[in-house]
N, C-alpha and C positions, 0 to 999 in steps of 0.2 A: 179287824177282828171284833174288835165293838161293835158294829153296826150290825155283823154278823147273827151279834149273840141278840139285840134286839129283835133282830128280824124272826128266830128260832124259838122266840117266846108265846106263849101261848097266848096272849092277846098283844101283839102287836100294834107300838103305835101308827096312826095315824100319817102323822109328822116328823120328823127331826130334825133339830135345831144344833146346827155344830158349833164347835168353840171357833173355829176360826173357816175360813176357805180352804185350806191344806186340809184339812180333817173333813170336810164335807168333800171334797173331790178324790179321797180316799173311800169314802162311804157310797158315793157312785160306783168307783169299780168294784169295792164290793157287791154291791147291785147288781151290775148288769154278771159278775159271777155267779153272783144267788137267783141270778133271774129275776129280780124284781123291778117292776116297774116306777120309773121315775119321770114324770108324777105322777103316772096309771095310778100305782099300790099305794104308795108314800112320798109324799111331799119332802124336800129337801132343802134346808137355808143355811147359809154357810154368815160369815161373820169377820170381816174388816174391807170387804170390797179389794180383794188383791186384784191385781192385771189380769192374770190367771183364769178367775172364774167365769169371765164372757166369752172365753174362748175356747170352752169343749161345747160338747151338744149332748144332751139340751146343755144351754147357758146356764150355769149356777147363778139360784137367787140370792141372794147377801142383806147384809145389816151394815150400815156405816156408821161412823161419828165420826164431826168435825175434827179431826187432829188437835190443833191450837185451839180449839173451843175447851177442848177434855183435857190437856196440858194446863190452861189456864185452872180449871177446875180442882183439878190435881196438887198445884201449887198452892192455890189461896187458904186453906186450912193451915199453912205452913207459914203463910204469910201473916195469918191473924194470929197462931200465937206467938210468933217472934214481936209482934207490937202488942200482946200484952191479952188480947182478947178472946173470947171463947169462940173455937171455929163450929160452925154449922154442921148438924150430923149426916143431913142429906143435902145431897150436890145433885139436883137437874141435867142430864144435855142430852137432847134433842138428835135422836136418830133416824137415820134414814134407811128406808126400806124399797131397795133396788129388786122390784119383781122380773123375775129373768123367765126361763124355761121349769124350773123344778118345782115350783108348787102348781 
């Protein structure tokens, strides 16, 4: 229904960027219901690299991050102030962008 209401707007993006790969392979079949082309009309990236997303057609393209790189990252504010320190307000990690079928 989202993707829907995008698409029905009078200036229409470009691209869409979903929260995760569930929500972008949802926004496909609304697609091909609305008729729009993917990635004729609008580009489509989905977001955690599920199993899932290489395996329709076109292939969803996706967003990664390292699991245990982001866990660690997650953690260490928690860990600096249990030792007493001021934790950093911006945390770094390095994503990866799996260009598939949709943009």
């Amino acid at each position: 229904m989202g993707f829907e209401r995008l698409m029905r707007m009078k200036h229409r993006p470009d691209e869409v960027f979903c929260a995760n790969d569930a929500v972008a392979i949802g926004a496909m079949d609304e697609a091909e219901e609305l008729d729009v082309g993917i990635p004729g009309e609008v580009a489509l990236i989905g977001h955690d690299d599920a199993q899932f997303a290489s395996l329709g057609r076109p292939r969803l393209t996706t967003v990664t991050y390292p699991a245990v790189e982001l866990g660690r990252a997650a953690a260490q504010p928690l860990v600096e102030r249990l030792n007493g320190r001021v934790p950093r307000k911006t945390v770094h990690v390095k994503a990866e962008f799996i260009s598939r079928g949709t943009v």
